[in-house]
C-alpha positions as CSV (number, residue, x, y, z in Angstrom):
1,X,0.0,0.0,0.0
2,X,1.4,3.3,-0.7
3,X,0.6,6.3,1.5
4,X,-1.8,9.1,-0.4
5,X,-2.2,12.7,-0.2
6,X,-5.9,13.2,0.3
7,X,-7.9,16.6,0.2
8,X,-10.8,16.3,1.6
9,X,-13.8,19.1,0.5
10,X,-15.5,19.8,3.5
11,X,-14.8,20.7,7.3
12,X,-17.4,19.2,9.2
13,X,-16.3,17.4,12.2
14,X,-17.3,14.0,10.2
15,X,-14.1,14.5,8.2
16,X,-12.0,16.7,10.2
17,X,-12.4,14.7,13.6
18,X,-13.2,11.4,12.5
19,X,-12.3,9.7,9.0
20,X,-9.6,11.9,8.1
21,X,-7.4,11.5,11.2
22,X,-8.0,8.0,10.9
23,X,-6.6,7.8,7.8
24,X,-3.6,10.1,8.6
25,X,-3.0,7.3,11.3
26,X,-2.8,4.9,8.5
27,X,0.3,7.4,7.5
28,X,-1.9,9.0,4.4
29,X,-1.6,13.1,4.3
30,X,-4.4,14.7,4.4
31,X,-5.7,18.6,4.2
32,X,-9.1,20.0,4.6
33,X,-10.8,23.4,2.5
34,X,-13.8,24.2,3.1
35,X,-14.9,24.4,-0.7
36,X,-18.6,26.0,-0.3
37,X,-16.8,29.1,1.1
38,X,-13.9,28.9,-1.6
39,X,-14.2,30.2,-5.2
40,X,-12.1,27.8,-6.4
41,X,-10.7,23.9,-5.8
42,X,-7.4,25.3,-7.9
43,X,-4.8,26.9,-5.2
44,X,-5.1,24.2,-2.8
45,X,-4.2,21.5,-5.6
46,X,-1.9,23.4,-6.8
47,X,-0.1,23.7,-3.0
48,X,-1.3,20.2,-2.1
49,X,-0.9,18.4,-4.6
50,X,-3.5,15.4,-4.0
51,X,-3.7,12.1,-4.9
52,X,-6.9,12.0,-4.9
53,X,-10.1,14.5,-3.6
54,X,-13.1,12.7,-1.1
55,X,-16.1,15.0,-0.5
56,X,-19.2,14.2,1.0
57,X,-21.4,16.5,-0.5
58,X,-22.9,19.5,-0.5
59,X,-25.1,21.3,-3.1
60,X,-22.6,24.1,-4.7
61,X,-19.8,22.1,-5.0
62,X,-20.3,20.2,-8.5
63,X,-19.3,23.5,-10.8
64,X,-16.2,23.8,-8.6
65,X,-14.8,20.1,-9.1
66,X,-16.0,19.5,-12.5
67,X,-14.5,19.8,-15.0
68,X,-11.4,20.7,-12.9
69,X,-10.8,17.0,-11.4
70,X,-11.1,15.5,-14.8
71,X,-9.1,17.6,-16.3
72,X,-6.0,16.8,-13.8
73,X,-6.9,13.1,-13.6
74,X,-7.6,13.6,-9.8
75,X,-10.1,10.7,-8.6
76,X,-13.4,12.0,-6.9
77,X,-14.0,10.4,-4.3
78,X,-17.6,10.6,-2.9
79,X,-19.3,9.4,0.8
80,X,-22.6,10.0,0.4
81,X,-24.0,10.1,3.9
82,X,-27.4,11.1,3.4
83,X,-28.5,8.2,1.3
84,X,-31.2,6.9,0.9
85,X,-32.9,10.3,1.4
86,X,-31.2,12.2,-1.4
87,X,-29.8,9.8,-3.0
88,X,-31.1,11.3,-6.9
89,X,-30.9,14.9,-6.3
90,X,-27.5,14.9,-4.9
91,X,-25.7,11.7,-4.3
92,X,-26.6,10.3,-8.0
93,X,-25.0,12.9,-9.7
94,X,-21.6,12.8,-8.1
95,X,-21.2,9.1,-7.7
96,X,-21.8,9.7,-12.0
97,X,-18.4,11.5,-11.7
98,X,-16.7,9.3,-9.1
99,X,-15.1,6.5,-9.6
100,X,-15.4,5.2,-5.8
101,X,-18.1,6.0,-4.2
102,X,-18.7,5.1,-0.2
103,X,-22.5,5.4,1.2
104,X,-23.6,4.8,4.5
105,X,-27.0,2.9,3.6
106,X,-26.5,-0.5,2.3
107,X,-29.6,-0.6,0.6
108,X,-28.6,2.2,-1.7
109,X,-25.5,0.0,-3.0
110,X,-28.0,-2.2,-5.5
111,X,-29.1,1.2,-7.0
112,X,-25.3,2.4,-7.5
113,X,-24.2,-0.7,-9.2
114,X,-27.0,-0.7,-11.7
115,X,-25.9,3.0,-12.7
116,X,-22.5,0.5,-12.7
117,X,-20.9,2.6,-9.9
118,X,-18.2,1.3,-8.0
119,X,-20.0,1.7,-4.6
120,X,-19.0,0.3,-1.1
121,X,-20.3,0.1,2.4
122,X,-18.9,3.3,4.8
123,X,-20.9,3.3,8.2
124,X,-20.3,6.0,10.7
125,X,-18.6,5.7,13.7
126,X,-16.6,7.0,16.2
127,X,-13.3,8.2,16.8
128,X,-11.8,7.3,20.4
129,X,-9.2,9.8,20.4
130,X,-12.2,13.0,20.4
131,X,-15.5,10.8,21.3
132,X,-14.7,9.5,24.7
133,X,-15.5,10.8,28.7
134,X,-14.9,13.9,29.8
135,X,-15.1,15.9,33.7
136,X,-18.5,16.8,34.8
137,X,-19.3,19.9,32.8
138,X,-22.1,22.3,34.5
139,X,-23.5,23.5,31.7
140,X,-25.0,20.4,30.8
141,X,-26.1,19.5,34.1
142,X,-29.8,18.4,32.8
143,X,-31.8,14.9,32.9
144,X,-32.3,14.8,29.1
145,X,-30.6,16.3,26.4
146,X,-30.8,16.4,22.0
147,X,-28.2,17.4,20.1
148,X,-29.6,17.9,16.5
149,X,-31.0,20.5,14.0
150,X,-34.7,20.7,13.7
151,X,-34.6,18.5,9.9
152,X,-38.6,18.1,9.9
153,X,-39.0,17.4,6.9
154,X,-38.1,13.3,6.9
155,X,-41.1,11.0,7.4
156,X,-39.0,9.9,10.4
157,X,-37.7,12.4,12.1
158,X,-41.2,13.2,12.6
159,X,-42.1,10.2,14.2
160,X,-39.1,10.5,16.3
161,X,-40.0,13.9,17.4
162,X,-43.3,12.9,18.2
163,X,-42.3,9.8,19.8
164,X,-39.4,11.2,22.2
165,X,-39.5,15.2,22.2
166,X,-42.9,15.9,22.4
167,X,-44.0,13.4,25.5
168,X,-40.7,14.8,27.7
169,X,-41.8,18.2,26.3
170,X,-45.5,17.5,27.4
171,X,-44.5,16.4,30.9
172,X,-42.4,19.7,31.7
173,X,-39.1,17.1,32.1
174,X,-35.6,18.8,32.3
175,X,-34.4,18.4,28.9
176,X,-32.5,21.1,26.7
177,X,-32.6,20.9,22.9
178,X,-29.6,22.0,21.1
179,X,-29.3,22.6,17.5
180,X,-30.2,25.8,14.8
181,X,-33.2,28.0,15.4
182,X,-35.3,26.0,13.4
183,X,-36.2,24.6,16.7
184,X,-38.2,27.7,17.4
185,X,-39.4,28.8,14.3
186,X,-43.2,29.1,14.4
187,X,-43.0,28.6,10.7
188,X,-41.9,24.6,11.2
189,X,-44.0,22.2,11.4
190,X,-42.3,21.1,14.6
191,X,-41.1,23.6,17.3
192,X,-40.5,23.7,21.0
193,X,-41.3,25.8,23.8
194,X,-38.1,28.8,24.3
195,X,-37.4,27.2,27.8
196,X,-36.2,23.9,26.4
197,X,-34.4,25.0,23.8
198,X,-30.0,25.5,24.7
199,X,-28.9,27.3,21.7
200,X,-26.4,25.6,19.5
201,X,-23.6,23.6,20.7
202,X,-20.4,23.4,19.4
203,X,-18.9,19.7,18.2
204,X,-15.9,19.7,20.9
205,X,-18.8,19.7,23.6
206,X,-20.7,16.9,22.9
207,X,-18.2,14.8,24.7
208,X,-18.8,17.3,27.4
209,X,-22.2,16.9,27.1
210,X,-22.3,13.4,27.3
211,X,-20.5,13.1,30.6
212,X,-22.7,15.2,32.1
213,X,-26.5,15.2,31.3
214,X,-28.4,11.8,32.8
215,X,-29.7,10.6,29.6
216,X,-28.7,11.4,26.0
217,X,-31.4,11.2,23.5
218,X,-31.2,10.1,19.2
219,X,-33.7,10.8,16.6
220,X,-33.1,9.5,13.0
221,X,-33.8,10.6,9.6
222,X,-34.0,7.6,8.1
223,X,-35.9,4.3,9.7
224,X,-35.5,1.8,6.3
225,X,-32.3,1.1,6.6
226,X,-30.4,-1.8,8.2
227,X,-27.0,0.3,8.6
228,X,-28.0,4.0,8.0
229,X,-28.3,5.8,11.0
230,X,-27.7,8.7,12.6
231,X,-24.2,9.3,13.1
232,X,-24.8,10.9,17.0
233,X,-25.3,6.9,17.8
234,X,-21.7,6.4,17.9
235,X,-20.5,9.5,18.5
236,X,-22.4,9.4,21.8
237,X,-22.2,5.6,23.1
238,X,-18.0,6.4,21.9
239,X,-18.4,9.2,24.4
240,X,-20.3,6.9,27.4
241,X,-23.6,8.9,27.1
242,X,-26.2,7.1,28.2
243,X,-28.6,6.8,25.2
244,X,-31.9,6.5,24.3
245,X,-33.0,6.8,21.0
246,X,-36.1,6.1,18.6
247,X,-36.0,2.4,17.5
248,X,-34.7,1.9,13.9
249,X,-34.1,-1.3,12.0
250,X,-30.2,0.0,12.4
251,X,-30.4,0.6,15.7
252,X,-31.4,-3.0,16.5
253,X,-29.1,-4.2,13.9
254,X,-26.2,-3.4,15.8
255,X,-27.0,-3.1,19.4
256,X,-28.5,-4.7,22.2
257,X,-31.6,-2.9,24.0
258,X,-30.6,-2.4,27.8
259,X,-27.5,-3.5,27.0
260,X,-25.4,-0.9,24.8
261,X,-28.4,1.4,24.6
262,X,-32.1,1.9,24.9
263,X,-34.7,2.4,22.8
264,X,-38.5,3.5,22.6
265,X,-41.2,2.5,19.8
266,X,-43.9,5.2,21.3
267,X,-44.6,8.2,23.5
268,X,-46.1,6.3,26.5
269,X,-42.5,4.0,25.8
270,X,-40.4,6.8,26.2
271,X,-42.0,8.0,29.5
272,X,-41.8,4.8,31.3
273,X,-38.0,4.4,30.2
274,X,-37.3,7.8,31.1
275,X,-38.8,7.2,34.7
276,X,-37.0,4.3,34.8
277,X,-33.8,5.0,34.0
278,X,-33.3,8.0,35.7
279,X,-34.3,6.4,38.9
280,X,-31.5,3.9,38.0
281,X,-27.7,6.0,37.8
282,X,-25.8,2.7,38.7
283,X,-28.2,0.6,35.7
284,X,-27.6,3.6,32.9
285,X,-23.5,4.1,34.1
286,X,-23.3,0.0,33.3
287,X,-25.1,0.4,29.7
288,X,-23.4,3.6,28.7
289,X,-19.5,1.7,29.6
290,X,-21.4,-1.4,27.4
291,X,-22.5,0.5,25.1
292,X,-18.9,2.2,24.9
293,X,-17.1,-0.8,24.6
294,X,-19.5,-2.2,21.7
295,X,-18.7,0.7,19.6
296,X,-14.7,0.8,20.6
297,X,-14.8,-2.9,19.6
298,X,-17.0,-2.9,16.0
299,X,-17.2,0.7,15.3
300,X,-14.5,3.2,15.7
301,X,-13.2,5.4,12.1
302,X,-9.7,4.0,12.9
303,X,-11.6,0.4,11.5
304,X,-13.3,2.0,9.0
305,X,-10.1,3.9,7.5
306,X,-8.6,0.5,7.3
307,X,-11.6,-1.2,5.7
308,X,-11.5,1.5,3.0
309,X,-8.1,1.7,2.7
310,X,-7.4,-0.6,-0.4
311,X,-10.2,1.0,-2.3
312,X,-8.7,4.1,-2.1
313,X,-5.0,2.8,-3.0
314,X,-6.9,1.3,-6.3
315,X,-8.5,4.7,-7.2
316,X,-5.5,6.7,-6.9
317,X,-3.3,4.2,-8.3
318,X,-5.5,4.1,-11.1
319,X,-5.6,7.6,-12.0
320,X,-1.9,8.5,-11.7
321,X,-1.2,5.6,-14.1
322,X,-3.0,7.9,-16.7
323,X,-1.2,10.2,-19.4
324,X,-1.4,14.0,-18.0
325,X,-2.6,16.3,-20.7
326,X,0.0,18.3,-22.6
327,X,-1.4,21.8,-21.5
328,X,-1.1,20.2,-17.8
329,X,2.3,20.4,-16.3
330,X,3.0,19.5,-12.4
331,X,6.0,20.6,-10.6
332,X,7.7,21.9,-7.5
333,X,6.1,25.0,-7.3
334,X,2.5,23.1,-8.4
335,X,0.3,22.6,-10.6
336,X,0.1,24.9,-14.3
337,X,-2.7,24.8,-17.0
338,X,-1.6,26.6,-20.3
339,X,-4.8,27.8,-21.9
């Protein structure tokens, strides 16, 4: 395996705490540009130099990758993480200009390889390193807290607010909502009461905020899928919160009820658990340290850097074994295009 230089598109905390440092453990460079905020992909090939480019998204980004990456030969890579959901609109036409595409949902892969798109299983997870206990933070001294925007729109998530938000909501519980102010927008189909709702928290709490509030709580966007979910799961159990989340086919997949986690099919569900649980600090300290070691174990980025690590050798490998244009001319001080 040869080591790759690998700029990613995006600095979400997805990439820039979890699968790129994983894959700079591997001994692979990587660099990060926010490219929605950037006219331009061009200066930071040109000082980077990539092997290849992985993004995993975004709607403005096409016009400033294509044609740029085929014109260099540099792969596109592609992670689409909100398959199934938008898998036409915006993962269909990437993965069309990618020749490795990575997806969270494994039941999107059948529709990838009849578009004969070299597609593979990428789950979320955690990264041990950032997602793991932290002192007792006051500011997230509460019973019950959701860290999340306010994305109504899924069939899902709609059952999920209904199922776990609304009841604790209803019953005056001490529970702080976190996330964009879509949470109080009258305007949404779905809002919450001013005194519930914490503001918007930054990534480097969570940890924080897991070590400190009784019981964490995980809606999902998607409930079809037997591997998509959301990607707070592992964040959280990586980060011994205490979790309880909507049920999913996913969630059940992977974990153990009362074991690694908990998880509620209905509103009157959710209040018994709740009751229950937080009468119960020795019974939710034991699941959260199970439900830490299931995810250390099966799903930290460090194992999925490695399970992707061959794909991406291939792609790159494949791509510098191509002729370079003539008007295309890389050297020490970067990359030139004669017009």
């Amino acid at each position: 395996m040869s080591y790759l230089r690998i700029l990613f598109a995006n600095t979400v905390p997805l990439v820039t705490r979890g699968l790129g440092p994983a894959l700079a453990e591997l001994g692979h460079q990587t660099e990060y540009v926010f490219l929605d905020q950037e006219e331009s992909l061009l200066p930071f090939i040109e000082k980077f130099q990539p092997d290849l480019v992985f993004n995993d998204g975004g709607t403005n980004r096409m016009h400033k990758l294509f044609p740029l990456l085929d014109d260099l030969n540099i792969p596109h890579v592609y992670w689409a993480i909100e398959d199934p959901a938008a898998y036409a609109e915006l993962s269909l036409p990437y993965a069309l200009k990618s020749p490795l595409v990575f997806t969270a949902c494994q039941e999107s892969l059948a529709s990838y390889t009849e578009q004969g798109i070299n597609a593979h299983l990428l789950m979320f997870a955690c990264n041990p390193v950032y997602h793991c206990p932290q002192p007792f933070d006051y500011r997230f001294n509460h019973d019950l807290i959701f860290v999340g925007n306010n994305y109504n729109y899924h069939p899902a998530r709609i059952h999920g607010n209904n199922t776990i938000l609304s009841p604790l909501i209803a019953g005056g519980y001490d529970l702080k909502v976190y996330g964009n102010e879509w949470w109080l927008d009258p305007e949404q189909s779905f809002n919450i009461p001013a005194a519930f709702y914490g503001g918007y928290m930054a990534n480097e709490d969570l940890p924080a905020a897991c070590s400190s509030a009784r019981i964490m709580l995980g809606l999902h966007s998607v409930d079809t899928s037997l591997t998509m979910m959301s990607m707070r799961t592992f964040e959280i159990l990586g980060s011994r919160g205490f979790y309880l989340t909507q049920w999913t086919p996913a969630i059940e997949n992977y974990f153990i009820n009362h074991h690694h986690l908990v998880w509620t099919r209905s509103a009157e569900e959710t209040v018994d658990l709740v009751n229950f649980y937080l009468a119960r600090p020795d019974l939710r300290e034991r699941i959260a340290r199970q439900g830490q070691e299931e995810v250390y174990a099966r799903h930290t980025y460090q194992q999925r850097a490695a399970e992707i690590n061959t794909w991406l050798n291939m792609s790159a490998a494949h791509y510098n074994s191509l002729t370079m244009p003539d008007n295309i001319r890389i050297g020490r001080r970067g990359i030139r295009i004669s017009l």
